[in-house]
N, C-alpha and C positions, 0 to 999 in steps of 0.2 A: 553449629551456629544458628539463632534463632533470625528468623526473617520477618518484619514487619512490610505489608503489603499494603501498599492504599488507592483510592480509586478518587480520582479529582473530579466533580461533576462540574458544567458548564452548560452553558447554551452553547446553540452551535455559532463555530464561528463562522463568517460572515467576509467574505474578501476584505482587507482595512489595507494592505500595503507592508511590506517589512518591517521599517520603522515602527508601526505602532503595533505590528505582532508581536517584535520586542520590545517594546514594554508592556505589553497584556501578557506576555508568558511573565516577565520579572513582577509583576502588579499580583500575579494567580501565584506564584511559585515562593517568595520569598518570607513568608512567614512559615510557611509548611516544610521548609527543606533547612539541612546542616550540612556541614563538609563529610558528613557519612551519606547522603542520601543518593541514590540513582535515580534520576528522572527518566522516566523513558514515554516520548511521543509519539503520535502516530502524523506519518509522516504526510498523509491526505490531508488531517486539518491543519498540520504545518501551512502544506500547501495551497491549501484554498485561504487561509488568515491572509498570504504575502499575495495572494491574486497572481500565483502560478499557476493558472487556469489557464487553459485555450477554447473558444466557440468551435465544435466541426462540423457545422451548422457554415461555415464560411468556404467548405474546402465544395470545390465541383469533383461531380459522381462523370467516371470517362467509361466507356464500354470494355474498354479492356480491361481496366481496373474490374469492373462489375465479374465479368468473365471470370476472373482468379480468384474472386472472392467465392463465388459461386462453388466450382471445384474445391478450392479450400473448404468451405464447411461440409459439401457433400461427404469430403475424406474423412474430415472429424466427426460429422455426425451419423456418419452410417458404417466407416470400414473401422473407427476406433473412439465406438459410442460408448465400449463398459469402461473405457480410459475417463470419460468425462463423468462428473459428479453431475444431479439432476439440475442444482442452479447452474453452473456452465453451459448443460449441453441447451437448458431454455435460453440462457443471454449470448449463444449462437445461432443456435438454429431457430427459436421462434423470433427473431428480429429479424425489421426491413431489411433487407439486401442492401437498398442504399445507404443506410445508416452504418452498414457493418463495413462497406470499401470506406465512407470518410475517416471513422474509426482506424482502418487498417493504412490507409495513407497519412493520418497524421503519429500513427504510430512509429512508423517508415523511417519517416524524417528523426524520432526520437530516439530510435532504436539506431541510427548512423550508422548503417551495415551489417549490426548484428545480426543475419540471417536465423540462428538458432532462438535468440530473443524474439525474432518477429514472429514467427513460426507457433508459436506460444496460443493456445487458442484461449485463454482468459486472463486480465490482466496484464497484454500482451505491452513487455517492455516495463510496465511497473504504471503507466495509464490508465487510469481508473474512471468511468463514468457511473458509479453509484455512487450518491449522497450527494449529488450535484444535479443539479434544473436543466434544464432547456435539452441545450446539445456541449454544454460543458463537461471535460475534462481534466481531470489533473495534468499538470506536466510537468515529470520526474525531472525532467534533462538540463532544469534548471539550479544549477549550482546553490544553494540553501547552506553551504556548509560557513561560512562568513555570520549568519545570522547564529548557529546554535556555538560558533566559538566564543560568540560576542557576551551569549547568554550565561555561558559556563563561567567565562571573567567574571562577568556581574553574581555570578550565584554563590560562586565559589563551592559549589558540591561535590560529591567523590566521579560522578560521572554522566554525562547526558550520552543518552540514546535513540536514534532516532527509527523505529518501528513500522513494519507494514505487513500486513497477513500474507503477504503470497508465501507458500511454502520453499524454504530450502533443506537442504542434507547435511549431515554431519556423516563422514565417514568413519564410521568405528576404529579403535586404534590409530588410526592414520590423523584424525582429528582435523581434515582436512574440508572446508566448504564448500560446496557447490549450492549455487542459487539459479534461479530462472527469469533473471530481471537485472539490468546493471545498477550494481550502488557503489557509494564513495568510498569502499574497501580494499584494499589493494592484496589483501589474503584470500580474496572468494575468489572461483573461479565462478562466471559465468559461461552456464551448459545452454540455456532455453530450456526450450522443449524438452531437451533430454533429462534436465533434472527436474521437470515435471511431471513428465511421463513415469521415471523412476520413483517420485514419490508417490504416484497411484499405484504401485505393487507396493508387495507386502514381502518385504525383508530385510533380515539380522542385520544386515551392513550397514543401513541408517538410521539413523535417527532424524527426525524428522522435526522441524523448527519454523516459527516465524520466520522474515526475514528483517538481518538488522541493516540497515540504508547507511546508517554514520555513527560515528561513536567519537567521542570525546572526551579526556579526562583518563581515570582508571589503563595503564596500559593494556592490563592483563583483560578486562574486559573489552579489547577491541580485537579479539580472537575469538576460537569458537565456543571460546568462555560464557561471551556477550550472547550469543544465538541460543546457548545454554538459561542463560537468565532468561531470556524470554520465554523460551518454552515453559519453564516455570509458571510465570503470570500469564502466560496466555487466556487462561478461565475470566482473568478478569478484564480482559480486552473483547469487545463484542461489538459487530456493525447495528450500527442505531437503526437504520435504515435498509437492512438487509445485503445482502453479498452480490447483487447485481440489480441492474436497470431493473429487472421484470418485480423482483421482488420488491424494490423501493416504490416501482409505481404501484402495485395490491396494496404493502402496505399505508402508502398515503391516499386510498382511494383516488386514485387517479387514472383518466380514461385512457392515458398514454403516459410512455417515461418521459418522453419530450417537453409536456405539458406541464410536471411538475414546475413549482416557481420556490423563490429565495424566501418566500413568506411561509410557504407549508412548513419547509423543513426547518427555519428558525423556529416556529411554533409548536413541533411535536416533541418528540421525547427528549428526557435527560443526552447531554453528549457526555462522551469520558475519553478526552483525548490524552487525555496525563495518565499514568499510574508510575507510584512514588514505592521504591524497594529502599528499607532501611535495614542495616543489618546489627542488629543487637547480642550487645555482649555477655 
């Protein structure tokens, strides 16, 4: 079966509130899509459109906190350095100390005991500070799923997807999930770290996939069907802004990550938070 692939362009969006991201998604989406089309979002600009941000710019730096953090990165950047990719081991270890406990305490709170989630040394929890200003954050923890059921009524398509690049697994034969982030699935199993660490070697037993946050619509694609599609389009999914702080702040010429503002990143490059899977007969 043949696959048509498309890539939505946009400017980026811009905090507006739920309400009016549903209707910027239906205003963007409903000329372009049919009851055959798969919509699949990424779930960052979901979340900065609905102003599921957090400041950690707001949380206080305590010494014991500082203390764990310290040890923490000493372990990952020096006893399990060929584990981290070179943007990971830079948006840990070459960042402030104190930037990194806010980070790790507002993730704390997000991650609700997942010790294996927290544990996580990028992306920790599903938490994201690239493609965002100041000391803003995405934040996963907030229930989204009311907003893309609402959108799929109004669209009537074969299925929405809601997407985010952290890596998860597929285990061979067994067809079974394992991700490193909590999402709205109730077939994944969430590992942390473990299924992080696993995806940095190299073996037959997984396959190795985006991860899908929520799915709605298609039942068959809210299995590891769905994690499958994505792997598919993943080529055409790409950070505008690069894959962590250090790199968003080079890319935008900026003296620090902190410093970037809401104005840089509206103004630079094409966003492509949409790609649209039709499958042709």
């Amino acid at each position: 079966m043949r696959v048509k692939i498309r890539r939505i362009s946009t400017r980026y969006w811009l905090p507006i509130g739920p309400e009016r991201t549903l209707l910027k998604l239906r205003k963007i989406l409903r000329s372009n899509v049919n009851n055959r089309t798969i919509v699949i979002l990424s779930e960052k600009a979901l979340l900065i459109s609905c102003g599921y941000i957090y400041d950690e710019g707001l949380i206080n730096v305590n010494k014991f906190s500082k203390f764990m953090v310290r040890l923490y990165r000493d372990i990952w950047c020096k006893i399990f350095r060929r584990l981290l990719k070179d943007f990971v081991y830079d948006s840990i270890c070459n960042v402030r100390v104190d930037d990194i406990v806010r980070h790790a305490l507002f993730c704390s709170r997000t991650c609700k005991g997942h010790i294996l989630s927290l544990l996580k040394p990028v992306s920790t929890c599903g938490v994201d500070a690239s493609g965002l200003p100041y000391y803003y954050v995405t934040n996963p923890g907030v229930d989204y799923r009311n907003i893309i059921d609402e959108l799929y009524k109004r669209l009537r398509v074969r299925s929405i997807i809601v997407a985010d690049s952290d890596t998860s697994l597929i285990i061979k034969k067994l067809n079974i999930v394992l991700t490193s982030r909590p999402v709205f699935l109730n077939f994944c199993i969430n590992l942390g770290v473990i299924t992080y660490i696993l995806s940095r070697l190299r073996s037959r037993l997984f396959i190795k996939c985006p991860t899908m946050t929520y799915s709605v619509g298609d039942p068959t694609l809210c299995s590891y069907r769905g994690f499958l599609l994505l792997k598919k389009v993943e080529r055409y999914r790409r950070a505008c802004y690069g894959r962590s702080v250090t790199e968003m702040m080079r890319f935008l010429l900026s003296s620090d990550y902190t410093s970037v503002t809401w104005t840089q990143l509206s103004l630079s490059r094409p966003h492509y938070p949409i790609i649209l899977v039709d499958f042709l007969n």
